[in-house]
N, C-alpha and C positions, 0 to 999 in steps of 0.2 A: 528723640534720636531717630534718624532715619533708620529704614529696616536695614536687614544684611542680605546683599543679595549675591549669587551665586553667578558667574557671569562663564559663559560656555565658549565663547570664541576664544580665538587663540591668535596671535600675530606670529604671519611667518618673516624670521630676521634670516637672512643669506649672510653669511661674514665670509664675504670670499674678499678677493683682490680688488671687486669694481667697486666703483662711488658710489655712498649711498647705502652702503652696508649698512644693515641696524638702525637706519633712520640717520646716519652723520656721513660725509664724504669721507674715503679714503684719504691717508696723509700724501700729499704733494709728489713726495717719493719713497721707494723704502727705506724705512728708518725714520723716517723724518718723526719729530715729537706730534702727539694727537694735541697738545698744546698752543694756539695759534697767536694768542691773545696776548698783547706785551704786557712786560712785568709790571705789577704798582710800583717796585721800586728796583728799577734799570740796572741802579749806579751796583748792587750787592750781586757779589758772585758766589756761587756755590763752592763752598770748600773743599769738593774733589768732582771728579768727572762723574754724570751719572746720579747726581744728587738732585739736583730737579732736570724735568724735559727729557725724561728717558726716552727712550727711540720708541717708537709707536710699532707695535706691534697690533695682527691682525688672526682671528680663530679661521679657519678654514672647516668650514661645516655648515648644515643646514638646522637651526634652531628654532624654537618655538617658544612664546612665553604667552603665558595662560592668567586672565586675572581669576582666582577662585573665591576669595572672600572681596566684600566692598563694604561701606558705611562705617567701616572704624572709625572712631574720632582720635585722629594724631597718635598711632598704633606709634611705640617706641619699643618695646622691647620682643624678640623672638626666639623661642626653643622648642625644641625639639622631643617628644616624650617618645618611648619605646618604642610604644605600639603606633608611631608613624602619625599622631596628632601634633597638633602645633600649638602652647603657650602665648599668645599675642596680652601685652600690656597697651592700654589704651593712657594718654597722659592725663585726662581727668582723676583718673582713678580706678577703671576698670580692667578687670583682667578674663581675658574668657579662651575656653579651647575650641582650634577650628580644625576640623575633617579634614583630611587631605586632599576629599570631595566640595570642600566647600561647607560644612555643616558647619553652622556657629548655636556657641552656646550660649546659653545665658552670662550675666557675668557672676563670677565665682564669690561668694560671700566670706567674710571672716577678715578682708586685709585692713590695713590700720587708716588710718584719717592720712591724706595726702594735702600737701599746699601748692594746688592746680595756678602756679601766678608765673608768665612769663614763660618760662625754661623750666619750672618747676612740674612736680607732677609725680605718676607711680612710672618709672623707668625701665628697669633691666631688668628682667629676669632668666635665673636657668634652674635647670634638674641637677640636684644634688648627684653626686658620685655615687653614693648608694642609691640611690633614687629604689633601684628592684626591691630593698630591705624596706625600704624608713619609708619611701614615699616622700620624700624631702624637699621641697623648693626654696627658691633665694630671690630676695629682688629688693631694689635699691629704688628711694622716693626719695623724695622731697617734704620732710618731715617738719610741722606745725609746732612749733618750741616758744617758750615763754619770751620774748623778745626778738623773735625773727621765726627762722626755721634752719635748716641744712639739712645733708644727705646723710640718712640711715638706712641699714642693710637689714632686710626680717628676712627669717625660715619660718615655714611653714610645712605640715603634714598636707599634702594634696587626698583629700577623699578619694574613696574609691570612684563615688560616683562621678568622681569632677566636679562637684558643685560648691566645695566650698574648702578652704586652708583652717586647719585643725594645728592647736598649743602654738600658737601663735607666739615668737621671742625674738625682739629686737635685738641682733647679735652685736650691731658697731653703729655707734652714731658719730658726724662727723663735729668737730668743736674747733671754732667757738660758733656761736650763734651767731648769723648774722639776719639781717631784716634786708633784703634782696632778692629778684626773681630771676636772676642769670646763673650760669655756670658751676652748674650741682657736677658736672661729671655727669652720668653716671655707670658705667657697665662691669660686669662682674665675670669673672673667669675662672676654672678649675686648673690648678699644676698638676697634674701628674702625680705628686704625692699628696693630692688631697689639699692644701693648702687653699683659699679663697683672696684672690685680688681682687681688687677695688678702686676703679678712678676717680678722682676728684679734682674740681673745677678750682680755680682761687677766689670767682663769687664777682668776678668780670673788673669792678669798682677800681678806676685807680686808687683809694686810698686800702683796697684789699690786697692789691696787687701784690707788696711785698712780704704775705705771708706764702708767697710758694717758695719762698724762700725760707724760711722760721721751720724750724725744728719743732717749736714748741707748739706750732697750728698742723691739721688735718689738710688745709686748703693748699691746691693746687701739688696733690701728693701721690702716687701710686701705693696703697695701702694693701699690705698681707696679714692675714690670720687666717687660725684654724678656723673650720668649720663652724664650731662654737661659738666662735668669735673672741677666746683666747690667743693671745700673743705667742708667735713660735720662738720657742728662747732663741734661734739660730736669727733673727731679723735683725739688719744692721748696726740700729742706734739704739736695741736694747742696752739702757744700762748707761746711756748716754744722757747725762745731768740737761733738763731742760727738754728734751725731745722726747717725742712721743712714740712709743714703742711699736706701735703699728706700719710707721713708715717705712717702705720699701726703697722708694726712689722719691728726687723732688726736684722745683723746678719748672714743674708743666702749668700751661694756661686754662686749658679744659678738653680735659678725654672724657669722649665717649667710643671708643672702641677699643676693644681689648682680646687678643689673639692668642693661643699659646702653640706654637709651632710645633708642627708632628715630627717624632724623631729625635729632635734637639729638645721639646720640654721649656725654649726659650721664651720669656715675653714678649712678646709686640704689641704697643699700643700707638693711638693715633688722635690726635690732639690740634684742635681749630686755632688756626692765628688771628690775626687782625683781620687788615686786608693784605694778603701774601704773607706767606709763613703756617699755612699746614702743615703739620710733620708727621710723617710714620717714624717711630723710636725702639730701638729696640733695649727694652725696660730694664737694667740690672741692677740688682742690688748695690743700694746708697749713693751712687751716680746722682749727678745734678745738672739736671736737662734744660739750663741755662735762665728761662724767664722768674723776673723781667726783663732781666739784663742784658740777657742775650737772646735775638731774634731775628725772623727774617720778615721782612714786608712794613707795611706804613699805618699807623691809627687809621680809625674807621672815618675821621675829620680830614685824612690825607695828610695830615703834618708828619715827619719822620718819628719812630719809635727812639725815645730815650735807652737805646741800647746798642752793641753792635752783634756781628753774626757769630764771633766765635772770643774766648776767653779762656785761659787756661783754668785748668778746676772743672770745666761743663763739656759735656758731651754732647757731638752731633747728632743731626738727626740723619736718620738714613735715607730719608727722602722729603721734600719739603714742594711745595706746590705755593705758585706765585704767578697768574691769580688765583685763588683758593675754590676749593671745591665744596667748602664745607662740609666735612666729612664726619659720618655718623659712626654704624658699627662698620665691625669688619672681619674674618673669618678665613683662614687658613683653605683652600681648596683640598678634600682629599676623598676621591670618586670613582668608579667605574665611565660612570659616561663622559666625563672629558678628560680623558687619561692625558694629555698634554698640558692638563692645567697641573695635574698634581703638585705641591709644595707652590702654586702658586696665591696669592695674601688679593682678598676679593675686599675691597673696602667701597664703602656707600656712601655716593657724592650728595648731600643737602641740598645747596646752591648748584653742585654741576649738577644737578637732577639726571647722572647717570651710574653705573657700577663702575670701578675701575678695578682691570687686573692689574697685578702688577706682578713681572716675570722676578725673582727673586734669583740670585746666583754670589754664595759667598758673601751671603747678607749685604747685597749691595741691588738696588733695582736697576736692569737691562733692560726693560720693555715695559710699556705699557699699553693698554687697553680699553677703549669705553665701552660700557653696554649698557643697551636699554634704554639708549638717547632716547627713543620715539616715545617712553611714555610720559614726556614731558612733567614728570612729577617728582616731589625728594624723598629721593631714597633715604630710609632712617637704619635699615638693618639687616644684614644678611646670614644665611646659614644654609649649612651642604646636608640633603636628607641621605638616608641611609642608602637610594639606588645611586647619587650620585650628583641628582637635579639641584641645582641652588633656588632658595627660597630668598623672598625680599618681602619687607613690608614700606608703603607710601607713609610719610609724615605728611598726610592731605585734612581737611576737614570730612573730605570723604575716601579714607587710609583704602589701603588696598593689599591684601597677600597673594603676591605671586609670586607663578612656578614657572622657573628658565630652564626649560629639556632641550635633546635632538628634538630632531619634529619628526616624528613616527612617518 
């Protein structure tokens, strides 16, 4: 593995009114959408104003972003510990903490066997609710199983020293089995009242497809439990002959990013279509967020999707992008240093290899925003550190964690 290096420059971005802000031109006029590129599929209209191609909106500041860690290999998951360190999951398998200087560690010993194939891999992690008592971590892989694999969730005690996860316990694994290296989901999020969600992928296959639909399968589900990994009596289809007690919502193609908005305690997750049909959704209990059935955009062959865009019984999505961004995680803004973003929803472009804001108002998107065009690389995950700075990590062969500040 290449070393980890520390890297000291810093790029100055200007997001003012002129072209060429941030490494991309200003939009044509204001308002205009930062979206230029025609849809994969023309003929489908958005079910209400403001659902795709929101008005491009523009920061007005002078910004800096800093690369501090380098040589990750395909960094997916990011959190945040107390004392201002940072959690990075690597998708082989490794997990390690890095300094907010740049110091990387070794990687952490104790995590379980991962099935590094495709999209597979060691995923999500974050710091348990008590994290200050227990020292508790969570994280979500891609688990090696007697006839395939699928996505399961461990806790783990974090050492003092950092170096290694202590009583190691598989809390949820996801069922059924299947033998595939695409769409595990996977990212993980805290309610408010302690409760743990959970995204899952339906495992990409058209013949897997129509379990995002089944009660009785994990795939393609928004799944809640306790900490423990015990079922909350209060979950939807407890108790519901044939379904599985964990599920929250269903319906989705593959989340990997999961939000819980400050204030409201609301879900937000965000979930990759084909080609067109990204969705930001906002997640509630037992809701059925349409796929397969219902979608937006075209097979990755370009043939049209055996579905249409809206059906009564499924819920819309709140925002949908077409052509897609491929979007990773995503993260609620809420800060000191850009007190104009507050309650705005930061999600991480894959394929647009940039940040997007997106201005939120009465849960519906008004504006949006790219950042971080110039570093030509895919964004996998984003988080707000305690002064306010948002952190990202590259899904690259040579990953990267950086910090987007003012520029001093």
């Amino acid at each position: 593995m290449r070393p980890i290096a520390f890297a000291a420059s810093a790029s100055l971005l200007v997001l003012a009114a002129a072209c060429g802000a941030n490494g991309q031109s200003a939009p044509a006029a204001p308002g205009a959408p930062v979206e230029t590129r025609p849809a994969n599929n023309p003929d489908q209209k958005p079910a209400f104003e403001g659902q795709t191609r929101a008005p491009g909106v523009q920061t007005v500041v002078s910004m800096a972003h800093a690369v501090v860690a380098s040589g990750l290999v395909h960094p997916w998951g990011l959190a945040l510990l107390p004392d201002g360190r940072w959690l990075v999951t690597e998708k082989p398998g490794r997990m390690r903490v890095i300094s907010a200087e740049g110091q990387v560690g070794a990687p952490i010993t104790g995590l379980p066997a991962v099935d590094a194939r495709g999209q597979g891999g060691l995923l999500d992690v974050i710091v348990g609710p008590s994290f200050a008592q227990d020292r508790m971590i969570y994280w979500s892989y891609a688990e090696p199983r007697e006839g395939g694999n699928a996505t399961s969730v461990a806790r783990g005690r974090l050492s003092d020293d950092l170096t290694k996860v202590e009583n190691v316990q598989v809390i949820f694994r996801a069922l059924p089995v299947y033998d595939g290296d695409k769409h595990f989901g996977s990212s993980l999020a805290f309610a408010p009242d302690g409760k743990l969600f959970i995204t899952l992928g339906e495992r990409s296959d058209k013949p897997m497809r129509p379990q995002a639909q089944d009660l009785g399968s994990h795939m393609g589900k928004t799944i809640r439990i306790n900490a423990d990994g015990s079922v909350p009596a209060d979950n939807p289809f407890v108790g519901q002959a044939g379904a599985k007690p964990e599920i929250w919502s269903l319906g989705h193609r593959n989340m990997q990013g999961i939000a819980v908005q400050p204030g409201t305690g609301a879900i937000w997750t965000v979930e990759h279509g084909t080609r067109g049909g990204d969705e930001i959704n906002l997640d509630q209990a037992g809701k059925n967020y349409g796929w397969p059935g219902v979608a937006y955009g075209i097979e990755y062959n370009g043939q049209p999707i055996p579905a249409v865009t809206a059906k009564e019984g499924t819920e819309q999505p709140v925002y949908y992008w077409d052509p897609v961004i491929a979007p990773g995680g995503m993260a609620f803004y809420s800060g000191r240093m850009f007190p104009g973003w507050n309650g705005n929803l930061m999600v991480t472009g894959l394929g647009g290899k940039h940040l997007a804001r997106l201005v939120l108002e009465n849960n519906r998107v008004v504006g949006e925003e790219r950042l971080l065009t110039g570093l030509n690389e895919r964004i996998r995950d984003v988080a707000v550190a305690a002064d306010g700075a948002v952190w990202v990590i590259t899904d690259e062969e040579d990953g990267k964690l950086i910090r987007l500040a003012v520029s001093q």
